[in-house]
Backbone bond lengths (Angstrom), bond angles and torsions (degrees), N, CA, C in turn:
res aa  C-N    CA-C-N  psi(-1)  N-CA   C-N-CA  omega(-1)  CA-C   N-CA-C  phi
1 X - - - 1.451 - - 1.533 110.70 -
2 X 1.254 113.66 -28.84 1.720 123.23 175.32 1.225 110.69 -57.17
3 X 1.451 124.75 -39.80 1.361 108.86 -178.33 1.000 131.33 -110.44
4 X 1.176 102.05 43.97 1.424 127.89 178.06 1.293 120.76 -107.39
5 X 1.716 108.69 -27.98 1.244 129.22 150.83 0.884 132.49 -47.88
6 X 1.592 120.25 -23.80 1.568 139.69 161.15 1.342 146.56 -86.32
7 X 1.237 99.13 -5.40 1.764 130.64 166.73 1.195 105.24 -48.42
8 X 1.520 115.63 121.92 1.135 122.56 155.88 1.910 129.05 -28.13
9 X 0.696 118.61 166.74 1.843 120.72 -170.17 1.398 137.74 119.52
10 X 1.155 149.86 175.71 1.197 149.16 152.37 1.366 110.57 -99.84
11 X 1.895 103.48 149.01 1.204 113.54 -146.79 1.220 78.94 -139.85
12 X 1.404 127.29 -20.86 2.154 104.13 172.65 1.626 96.74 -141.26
13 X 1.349 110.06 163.58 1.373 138.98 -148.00 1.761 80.47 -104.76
14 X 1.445 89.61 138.64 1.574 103.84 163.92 1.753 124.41 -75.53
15 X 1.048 102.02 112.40 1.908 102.06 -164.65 1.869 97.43 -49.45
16 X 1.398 115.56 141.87 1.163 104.83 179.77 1.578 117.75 -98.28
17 X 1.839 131.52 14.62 0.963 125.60 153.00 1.979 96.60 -127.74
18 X 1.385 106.90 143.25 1.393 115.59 -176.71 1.146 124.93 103.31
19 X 1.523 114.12 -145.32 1.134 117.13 159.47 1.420 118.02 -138.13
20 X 1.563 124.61 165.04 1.210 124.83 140.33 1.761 79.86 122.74
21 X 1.729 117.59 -161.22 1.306 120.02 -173.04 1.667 115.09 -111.01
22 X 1.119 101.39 147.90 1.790 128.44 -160.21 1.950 90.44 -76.56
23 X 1.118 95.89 -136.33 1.707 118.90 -164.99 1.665 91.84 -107.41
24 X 1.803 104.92 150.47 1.723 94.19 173.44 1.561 119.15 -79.32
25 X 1.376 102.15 167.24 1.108 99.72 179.09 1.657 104.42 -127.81
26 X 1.395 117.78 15.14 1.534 120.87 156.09 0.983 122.28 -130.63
27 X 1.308 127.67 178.73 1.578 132.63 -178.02 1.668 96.14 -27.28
28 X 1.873 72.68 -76.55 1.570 114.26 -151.36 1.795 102.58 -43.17
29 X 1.568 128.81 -30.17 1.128 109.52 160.42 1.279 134.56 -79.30
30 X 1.552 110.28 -8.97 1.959 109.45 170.89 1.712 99.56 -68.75
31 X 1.015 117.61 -44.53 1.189 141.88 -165.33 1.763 85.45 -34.72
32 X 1.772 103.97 -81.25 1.248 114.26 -148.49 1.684 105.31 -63.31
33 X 1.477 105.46 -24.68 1.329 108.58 -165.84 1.774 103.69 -81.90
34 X 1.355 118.61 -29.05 1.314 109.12 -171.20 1.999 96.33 -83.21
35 X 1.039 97.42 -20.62 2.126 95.87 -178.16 1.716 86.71 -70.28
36 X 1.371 123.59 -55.69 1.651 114.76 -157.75 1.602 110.00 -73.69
37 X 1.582 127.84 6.25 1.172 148.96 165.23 1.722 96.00 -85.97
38 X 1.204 112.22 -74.21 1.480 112.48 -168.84 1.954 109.23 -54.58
39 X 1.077 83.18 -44.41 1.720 86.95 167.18 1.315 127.82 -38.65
40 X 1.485 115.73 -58.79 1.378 144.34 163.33 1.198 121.59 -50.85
41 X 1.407 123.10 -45.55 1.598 129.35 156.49 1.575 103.23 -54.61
42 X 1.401 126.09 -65.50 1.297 115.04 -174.07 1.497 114.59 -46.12
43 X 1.377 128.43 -48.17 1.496 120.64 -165.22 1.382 79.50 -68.53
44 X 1.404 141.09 -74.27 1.316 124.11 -145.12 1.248 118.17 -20.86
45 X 1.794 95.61 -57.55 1.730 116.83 -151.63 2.065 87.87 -67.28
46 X 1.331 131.76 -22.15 0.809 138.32 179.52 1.903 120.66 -55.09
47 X 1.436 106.67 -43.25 1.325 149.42 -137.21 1.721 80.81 -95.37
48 X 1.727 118.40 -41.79 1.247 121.23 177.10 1.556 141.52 -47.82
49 X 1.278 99.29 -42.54 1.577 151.02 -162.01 1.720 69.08 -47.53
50 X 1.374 134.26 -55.79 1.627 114.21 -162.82 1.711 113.74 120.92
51 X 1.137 96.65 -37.00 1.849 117.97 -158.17 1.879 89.31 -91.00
52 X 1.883 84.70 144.09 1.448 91.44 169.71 1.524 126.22 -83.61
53 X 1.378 125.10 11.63 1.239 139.93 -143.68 1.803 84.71 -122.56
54 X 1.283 126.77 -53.62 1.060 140.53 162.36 1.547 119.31 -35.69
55 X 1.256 105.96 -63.79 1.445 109.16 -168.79 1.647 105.95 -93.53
56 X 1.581 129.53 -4.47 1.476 89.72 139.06 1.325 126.22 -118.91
57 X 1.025 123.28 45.14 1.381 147.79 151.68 1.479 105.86 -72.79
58 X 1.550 115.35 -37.49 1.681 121.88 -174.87 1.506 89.13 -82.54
59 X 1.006 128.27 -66.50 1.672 139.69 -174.25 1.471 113.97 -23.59
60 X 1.734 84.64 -68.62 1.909 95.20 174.91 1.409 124.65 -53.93
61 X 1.716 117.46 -34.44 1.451 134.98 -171.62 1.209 87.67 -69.03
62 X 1.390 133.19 -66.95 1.485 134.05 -152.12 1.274 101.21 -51.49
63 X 1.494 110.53 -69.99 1.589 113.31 -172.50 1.095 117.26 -55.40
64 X 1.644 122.79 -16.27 1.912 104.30 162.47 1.511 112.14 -92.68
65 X 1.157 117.71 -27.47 0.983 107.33 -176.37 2.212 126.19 -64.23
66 X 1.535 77.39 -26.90 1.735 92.62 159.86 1.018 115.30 -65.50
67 X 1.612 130.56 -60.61 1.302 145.62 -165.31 1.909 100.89 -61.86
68 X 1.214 125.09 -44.52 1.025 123.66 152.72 1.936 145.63 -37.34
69 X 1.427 75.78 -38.26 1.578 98.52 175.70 1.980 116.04 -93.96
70 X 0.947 114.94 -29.13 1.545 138.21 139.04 1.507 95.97 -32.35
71 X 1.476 101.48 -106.30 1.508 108.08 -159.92 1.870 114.12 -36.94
72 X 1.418 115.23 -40.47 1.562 115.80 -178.43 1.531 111.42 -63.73
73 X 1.655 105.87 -48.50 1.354 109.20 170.07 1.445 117.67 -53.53
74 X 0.928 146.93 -61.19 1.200 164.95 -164.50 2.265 107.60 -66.48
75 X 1.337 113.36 -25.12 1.047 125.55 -174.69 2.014 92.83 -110.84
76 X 1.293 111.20 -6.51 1.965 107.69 178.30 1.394 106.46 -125.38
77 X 1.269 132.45 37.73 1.236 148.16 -150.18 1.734 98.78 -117.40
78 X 1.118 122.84 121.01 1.173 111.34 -163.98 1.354 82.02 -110.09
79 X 2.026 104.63 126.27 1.412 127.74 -176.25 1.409 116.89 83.08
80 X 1.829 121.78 -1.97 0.911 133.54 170.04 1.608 111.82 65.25
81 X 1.437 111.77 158.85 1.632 117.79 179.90 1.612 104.69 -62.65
82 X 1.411 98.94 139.91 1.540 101.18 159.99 1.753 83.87 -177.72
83 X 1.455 113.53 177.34 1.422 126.29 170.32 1.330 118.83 -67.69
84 X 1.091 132.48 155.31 1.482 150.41 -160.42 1.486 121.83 -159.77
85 X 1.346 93.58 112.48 1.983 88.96 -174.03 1.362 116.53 -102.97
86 X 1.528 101.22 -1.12 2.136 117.74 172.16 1.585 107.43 110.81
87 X 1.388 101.23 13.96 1.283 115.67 174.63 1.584 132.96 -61.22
């Protein structure tokens, strides 16, 4: 089932005003988007703990774990990022 995850394709819809990527349009992008949700809950619940050692440990996770989700989106983007006026 893993490498199936790796199949060539697009996995999110080009937003049709702006830029950047819309909603998925394969598995493999609910997939990534509902893990980088669960992800985000985890640092939160992380972020709780009280301790300053904790919360930027949550801080740092978040921001890669976004920056991560960026770069995949942005590389499964069917027609790739650019501006869009609904044209």
């Amino acid at each position: 089932m893993l490498h199936k995850f790796f199949e060539p394709g697009d996995w999110f819809a080009a937003k049709k005003y702006g830029y950047g990527s819309g909603m998925p349009i394969a598995w493999q992008g609910w997939v990534l988007l509902l893990s980088y949700i669960a992800v985000m809950a985890g640092f939160a619940f992380v972020m709780e703990r009280g301790d300053d050692v904790a919360f930027i440990t949550a801080c740092v996770g978040m921001v890669a774990a976004t920056g991560l989700l960026l770069w995949i989106a942005r590389s499964r983007t069917a027609g790739g990022w650019r501006w869009r006026n609904g044209k």
